[in-house]
C-alpha positions as CSV (number, residue, x, y, z in Angstrom):
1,X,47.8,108.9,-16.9
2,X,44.5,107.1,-15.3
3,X,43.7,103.6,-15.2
4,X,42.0,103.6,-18.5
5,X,45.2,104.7,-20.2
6,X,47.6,101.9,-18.8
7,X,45.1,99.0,-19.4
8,X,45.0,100.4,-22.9
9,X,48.6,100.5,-23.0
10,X,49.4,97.1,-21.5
11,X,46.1,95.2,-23.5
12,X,46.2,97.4,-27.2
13,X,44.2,95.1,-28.8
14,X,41.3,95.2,-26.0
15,X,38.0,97.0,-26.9
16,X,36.3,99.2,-23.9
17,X,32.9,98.4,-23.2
18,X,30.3,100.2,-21.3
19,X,29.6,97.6,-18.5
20,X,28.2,98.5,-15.2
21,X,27.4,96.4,-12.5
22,X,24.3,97.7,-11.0
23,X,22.8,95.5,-7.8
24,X,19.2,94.0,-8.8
25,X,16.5,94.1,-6.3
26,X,14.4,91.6,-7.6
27,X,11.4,91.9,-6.0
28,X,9.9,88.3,-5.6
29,X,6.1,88.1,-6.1
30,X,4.1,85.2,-4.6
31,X,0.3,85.2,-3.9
32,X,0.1,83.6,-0.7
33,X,2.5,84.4,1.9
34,X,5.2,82.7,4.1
35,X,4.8,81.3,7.0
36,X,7.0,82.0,9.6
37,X,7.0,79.7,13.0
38,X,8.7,79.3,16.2
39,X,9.4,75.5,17.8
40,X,10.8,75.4,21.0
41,X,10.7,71.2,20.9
42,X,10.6,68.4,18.5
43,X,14.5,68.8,16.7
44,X,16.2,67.7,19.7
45,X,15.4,70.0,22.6
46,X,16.6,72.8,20.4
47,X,14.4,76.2,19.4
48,X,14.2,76.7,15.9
49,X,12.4,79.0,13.7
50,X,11.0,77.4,10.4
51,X,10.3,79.6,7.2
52,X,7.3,77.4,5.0
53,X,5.0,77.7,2.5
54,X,7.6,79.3,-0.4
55,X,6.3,79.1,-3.6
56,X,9.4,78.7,-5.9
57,X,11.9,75.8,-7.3
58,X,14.6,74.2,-4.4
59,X,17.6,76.2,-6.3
60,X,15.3,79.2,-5.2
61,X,14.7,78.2,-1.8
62,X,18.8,77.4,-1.4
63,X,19.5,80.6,-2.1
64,X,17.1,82.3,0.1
65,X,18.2,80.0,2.9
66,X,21.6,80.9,2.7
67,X,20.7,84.8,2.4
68,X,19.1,84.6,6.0
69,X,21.4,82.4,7.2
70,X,24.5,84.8,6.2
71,X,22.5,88.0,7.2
72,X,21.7,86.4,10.6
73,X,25.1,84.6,11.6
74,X,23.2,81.4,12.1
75,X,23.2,77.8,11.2
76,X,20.4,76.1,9.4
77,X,19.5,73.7,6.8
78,X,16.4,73.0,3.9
79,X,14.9,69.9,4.5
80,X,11.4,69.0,3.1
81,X,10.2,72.5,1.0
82,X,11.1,74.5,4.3
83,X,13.8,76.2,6.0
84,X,14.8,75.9,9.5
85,X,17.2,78.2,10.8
86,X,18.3,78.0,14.6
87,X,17.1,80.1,17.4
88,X,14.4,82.1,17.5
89,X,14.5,84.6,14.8
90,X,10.8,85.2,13.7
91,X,11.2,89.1,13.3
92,X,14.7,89.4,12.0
93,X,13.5,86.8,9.3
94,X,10.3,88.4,8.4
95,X,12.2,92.2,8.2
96,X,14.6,90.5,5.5
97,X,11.7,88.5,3.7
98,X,10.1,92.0,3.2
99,X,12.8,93.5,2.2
100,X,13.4,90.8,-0.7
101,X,9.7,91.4,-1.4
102,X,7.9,88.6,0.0
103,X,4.7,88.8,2.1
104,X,4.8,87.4,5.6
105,X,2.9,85.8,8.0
106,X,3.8,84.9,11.6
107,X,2.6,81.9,13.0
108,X,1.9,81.4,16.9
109,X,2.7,83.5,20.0
């Protein structure tokens, strides 16, 4: 007896549906690209890389805050239509930006 056979004995009056979960890879599309900048001064002493110019709502830029931020293992926060993670992270950032679908542009050294 498989699974299918004891959920259908323990819920009879449950109908089976054909639901999948299938992963969307939304690719985002944005004309101009995002910037992508190092500070090494100016929020306390403290390097931080800063992720501008995202064309897109702040529920939008929330979530693609937290995605870098979990991928990376590092704090941050979203303050004024950017987002500033800590550390210097430029090319980590800008692999997972492309990978999402987003064109990139690093700014400075």
């Amino acid at each position: 007896m498989d699974l299918r056979d004891q959920l259908k004995n323990l819920f009879p009056g449950h109908e089976e549906s054909d639901f999948s979960v299938e992963e969307s890879k939304e690719k985002h599309t944005q004309k101009e690209p995002i910037f992508c900048k190092y500070e090494k001064k100016g929020r306390a002493g403290k390097p931080v890389t800063i992720i501008d110019n995202f064309l897109g709502d702040d529920e939008q830029l929330k979530e693609l805050a937290k995605h870098i931020k979990s991928k990376l293992g590092v704090g941050g926060s979203v303050k004024d239509n950017q987002i500033i993670i800590q550390g210097n992270h430029r090319d980590k950032i800008m692999d997972i930006l492309k990978e999402k679908g987003f064109k990139t542009k690093r700014i400075g050294g």
